[in-house]
Each structure stands twice: as structure tokens, then as C-alpha cells.
C-alpha positions in Angstrom: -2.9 -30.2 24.5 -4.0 -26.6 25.1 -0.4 -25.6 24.2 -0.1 -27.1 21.2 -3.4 -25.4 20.2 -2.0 -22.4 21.5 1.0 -22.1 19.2 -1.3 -22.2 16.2 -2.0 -18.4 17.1 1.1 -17.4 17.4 3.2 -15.2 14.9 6.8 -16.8 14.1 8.0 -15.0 11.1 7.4 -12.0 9.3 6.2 -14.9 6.0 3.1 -15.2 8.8 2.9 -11.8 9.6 2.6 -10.1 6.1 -0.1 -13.3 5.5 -2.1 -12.1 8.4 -1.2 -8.1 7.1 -2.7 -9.8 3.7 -5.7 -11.4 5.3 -6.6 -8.1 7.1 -6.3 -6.1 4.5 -8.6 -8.2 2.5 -11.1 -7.6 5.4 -10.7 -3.6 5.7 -11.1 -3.6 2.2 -14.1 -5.4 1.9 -15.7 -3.4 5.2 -14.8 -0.2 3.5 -17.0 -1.0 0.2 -19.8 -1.6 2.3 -19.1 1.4 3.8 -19.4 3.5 0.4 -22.4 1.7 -0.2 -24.2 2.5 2.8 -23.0 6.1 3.2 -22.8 7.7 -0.6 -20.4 10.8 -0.8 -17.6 11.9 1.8 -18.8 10.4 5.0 -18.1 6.7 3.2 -14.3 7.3 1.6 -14.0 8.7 5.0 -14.6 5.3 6.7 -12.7 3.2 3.8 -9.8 4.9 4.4 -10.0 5.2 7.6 -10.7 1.0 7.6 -8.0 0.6 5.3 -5.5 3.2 7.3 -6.0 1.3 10.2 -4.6 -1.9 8.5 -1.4 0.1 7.5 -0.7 0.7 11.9 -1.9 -2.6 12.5 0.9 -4.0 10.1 3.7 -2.1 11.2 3.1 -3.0 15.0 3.0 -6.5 14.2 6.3 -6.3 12.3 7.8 -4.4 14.8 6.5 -6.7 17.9 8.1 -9.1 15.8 11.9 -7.5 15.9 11.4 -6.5 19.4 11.1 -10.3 20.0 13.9 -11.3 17.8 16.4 -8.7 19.7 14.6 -10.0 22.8 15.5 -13.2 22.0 19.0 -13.0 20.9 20.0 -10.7 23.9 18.3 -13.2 26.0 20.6 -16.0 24.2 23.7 -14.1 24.4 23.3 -13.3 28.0 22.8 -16.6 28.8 26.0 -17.6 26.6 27.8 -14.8 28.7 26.5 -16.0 32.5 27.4 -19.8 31.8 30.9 -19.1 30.8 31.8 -17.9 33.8 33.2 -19.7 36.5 31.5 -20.8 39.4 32.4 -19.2 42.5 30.9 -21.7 45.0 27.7 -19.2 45.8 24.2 -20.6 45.5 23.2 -23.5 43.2 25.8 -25.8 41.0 24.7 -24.4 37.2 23.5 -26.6 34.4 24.8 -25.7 31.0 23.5 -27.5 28.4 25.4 -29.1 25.7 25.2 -26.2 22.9 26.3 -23.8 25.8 29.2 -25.5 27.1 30.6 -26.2 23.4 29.9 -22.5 22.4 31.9 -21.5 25.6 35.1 -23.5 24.7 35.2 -22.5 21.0 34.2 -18.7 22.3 37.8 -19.0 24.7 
């Protein structure tokens, strides 16, 4: 149950990503005018931009964390592709290779 609660939070594809970029953006945004309204002059663009700025470096490390997973994940993939179509030499454990695997294997030979 926790799980499936769990994979509410988490970021699949870069539609959620630039919704979440949106959503905090909205927020820094908002911060920032109170900002100028408390502190009139320099001292409160300061803290706008710097509320806003730090919106711009939160968005590109979510994007990015969300490439490293995709390479991540099809190295990962392709690996495992590449270990299951070898033979097995008799060492260790008898392999299972599932279905997708084993047909991938015979069209990839």
C-alpha cells in the first residue's frame, strides 16, 4: 500500500517534470512579490530574482535527473539483453530469461 502511495511522488516523464517546473515557478513567483512588498527598492528585486533564478536550476536538474535515468535505464536493459544471450557455461545458478528476453535474443542472432 505504501508503494503505491509512493509512486505518486515520483517523476516519470519530462510532461510531469515541466508541470512540477510550472507549479514551482508559480510559487517563486508569488514569494518574490511579497518579497518587493516587504523590502521596497534593490534589496526586494534582489530576492525575486534570486526566488525566481533558483527555479531556473531547480528545473534543469530535474530534467537532467530525468535523462540520467532514462540512459540508466536503457544501459541497464541492454546489458541485461547482452548477459542473457550468452551461453551458460555450467558456473553458478541455471539463468532465467524471461520471455521478451529470450525472443529479443533469437531475432538479435
Amino acid at each position: 500500500m505504501l508503494n503505491k502511495i509512493a509512486r505518486l511522488f515520483v517523476i516519470k516523464s519530462r510532461w510531469e517534470a515541466f508541470l512540477i517546473i510550472y507549479a514551482l515557478a508559480l510559487g517563486a513567483t508569488e514569494r518574490g512579490t511579497h518579497y518587493l512588498h516587504q523590502f521596497p527598492g534593490y534589496g526586494g528585486y534582489l530576492l525575486f530574482f534570486a526566488s525566481t533564478g533558483s527555479v531556473f536550476m531547480a528545473g534543469a536538474k530535474i530534467l537532467d535527473c530525468l535523462k540520467h535515468e532514462q540512459r540508466a535505464k536503457e544501459a541497464a536493459a541492454s546489458s541485461d539483453l547482452a548477459s542473457n544471450s550468452l551461453p551458460d557455461l555450467g558456473q553458478g545458478e541455471p539463468r532465467t530469461v524471461s520471455r521478451e528476453n529470450r525472443r529479443a535474443a533469437t531475432i538479435g542472432s
